[in-house]
Legacy VTK file of the C-alpha trace (Angstrom):
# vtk DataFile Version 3.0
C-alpha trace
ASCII
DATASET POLYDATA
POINTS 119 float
85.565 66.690 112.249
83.390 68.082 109.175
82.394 71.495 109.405
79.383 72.973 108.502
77.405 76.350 108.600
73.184 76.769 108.339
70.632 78.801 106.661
67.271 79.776 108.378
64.458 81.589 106.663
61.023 82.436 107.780
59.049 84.581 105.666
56.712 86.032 108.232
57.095 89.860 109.551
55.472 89.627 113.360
58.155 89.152 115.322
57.180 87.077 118.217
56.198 84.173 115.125
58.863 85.067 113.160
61.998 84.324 115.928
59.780 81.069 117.209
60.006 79.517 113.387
63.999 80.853 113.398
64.570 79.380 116.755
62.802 76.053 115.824
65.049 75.651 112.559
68.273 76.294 114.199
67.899 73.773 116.952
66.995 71.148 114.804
69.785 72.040 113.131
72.289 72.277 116.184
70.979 68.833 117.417
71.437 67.133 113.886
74.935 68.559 114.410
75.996 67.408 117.732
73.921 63.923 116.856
76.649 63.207 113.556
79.944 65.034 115.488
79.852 68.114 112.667
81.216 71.307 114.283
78.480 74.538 113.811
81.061 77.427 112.336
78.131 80.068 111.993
73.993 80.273 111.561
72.870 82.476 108.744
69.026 84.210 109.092
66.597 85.570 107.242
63.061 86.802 107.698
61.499 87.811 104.366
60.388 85.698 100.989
61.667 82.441 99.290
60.923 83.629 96.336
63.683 86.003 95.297
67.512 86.144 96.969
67.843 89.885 97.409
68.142 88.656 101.331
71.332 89.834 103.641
71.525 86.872 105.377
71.689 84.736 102.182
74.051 87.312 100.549
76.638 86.984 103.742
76.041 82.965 103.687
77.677 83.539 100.298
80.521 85.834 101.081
81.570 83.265 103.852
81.855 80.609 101.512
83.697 82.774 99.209
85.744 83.763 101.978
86.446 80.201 103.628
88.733 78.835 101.016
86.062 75.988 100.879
86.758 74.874 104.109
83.154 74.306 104.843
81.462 70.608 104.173
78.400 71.194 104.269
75.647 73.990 104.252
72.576 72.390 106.674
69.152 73.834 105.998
65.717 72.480 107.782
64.043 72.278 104.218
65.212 72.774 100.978
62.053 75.049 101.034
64.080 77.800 102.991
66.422 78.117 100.210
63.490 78.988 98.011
60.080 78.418 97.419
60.392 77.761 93.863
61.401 74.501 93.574
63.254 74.293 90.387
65.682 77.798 91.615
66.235 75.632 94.807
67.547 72.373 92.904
69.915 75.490 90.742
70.821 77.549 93.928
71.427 74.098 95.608
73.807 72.829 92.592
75.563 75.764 91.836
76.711 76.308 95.439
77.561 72.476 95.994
79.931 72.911 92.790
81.015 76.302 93.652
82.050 75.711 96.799
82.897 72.005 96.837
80.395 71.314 99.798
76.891 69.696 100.314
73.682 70.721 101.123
72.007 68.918 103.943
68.129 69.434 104.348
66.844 67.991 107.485
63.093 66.960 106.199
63.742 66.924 102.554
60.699 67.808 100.427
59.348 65.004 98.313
58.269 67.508 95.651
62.068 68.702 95.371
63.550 65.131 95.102
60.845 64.553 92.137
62.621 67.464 90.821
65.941 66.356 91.336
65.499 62.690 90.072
LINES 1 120
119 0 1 2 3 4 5 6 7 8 9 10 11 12 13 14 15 16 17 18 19 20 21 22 23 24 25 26 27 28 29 30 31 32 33 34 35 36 37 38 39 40 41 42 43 44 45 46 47 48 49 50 51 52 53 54 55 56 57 58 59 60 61 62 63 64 65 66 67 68 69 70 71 72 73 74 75 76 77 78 79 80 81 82 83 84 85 86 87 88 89 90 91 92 93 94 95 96 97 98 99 100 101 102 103 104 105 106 107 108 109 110 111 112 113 114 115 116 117 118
C-alpha cells in the first residue's frame, strides 16, 4: 500500500472559518485516500499566509520527510495553492521536495494557472 501524508493551509485568523476551510481540505483528502487504497501516515496544518514558508506546520511537514528515510509516496494537498500563493515558488517548493524526497505531490483540484506554469 503507498503511503502518503497531507498539507492544509487556510490563511484566515477567525477561528470558527478558519477550522471549517481545515476540516473541508482534510476530508477531501482522507476520502481521495481511502477511494485509491493509500494509507494517511499524518495531516500537517497551517493557518496563516501562502505567501512566505516561515509556517510550523510546513516546517514539521519537512522534518518528517527528512526523518522518514523517504518512506513516504506521496505528499496530498487540496490545491497546489496551499503550498503557496505564488505560483512560480509553488512549481519550486513542489520540485524540490518531489526530488528531495523521492515522492509526489498530489493536488486534488489542480490549478490551471499552475499547470500553465509547469508546461
Amino acid at each position: 500500500m503507498k503511503k502518503a501524508i497531507a498539507y492544509s493551509r487556510t490563511a484566515t485568523r477567525e477561528v470558527s472559518v478558519q477550522s471549517d476551510a481545515i476540516n473541508h481540505q482534510e476530508i477531501a483528502i482522507i476520502d481521495y485516500c481511502k477511494e485509491h487504497s493509500i494509507e494517511l501516515i499524518h495531516l500537517f496544518h497551517d493557518v496563516g499566509s501562502g505567501m512566505n514558508f516561515e509556517r510550523v506546520g510546513w516546517n514539521n511537514l519537512k522534518v518528517y520527510l527528512k526523518e522518514s528515510g523517504n518512506e513516504i509516496d506521496f505528499l496530498i494537498v487540496t490545491g497546489h495553492d496551499r503550498i503557496s500563493r505564488d505560483k512560480v515558488q509553488a512549481l519550486f517548493k513542489i520540485t524540490d521536495l518531489e526530488k528531495k524526497f523521492d515522492l509526489s505531490v498530489l493536488a486534488l483540484s489542480a490549478s490551471p494557472d499552475l499547470k500553465n506554469v509547469m508546461l
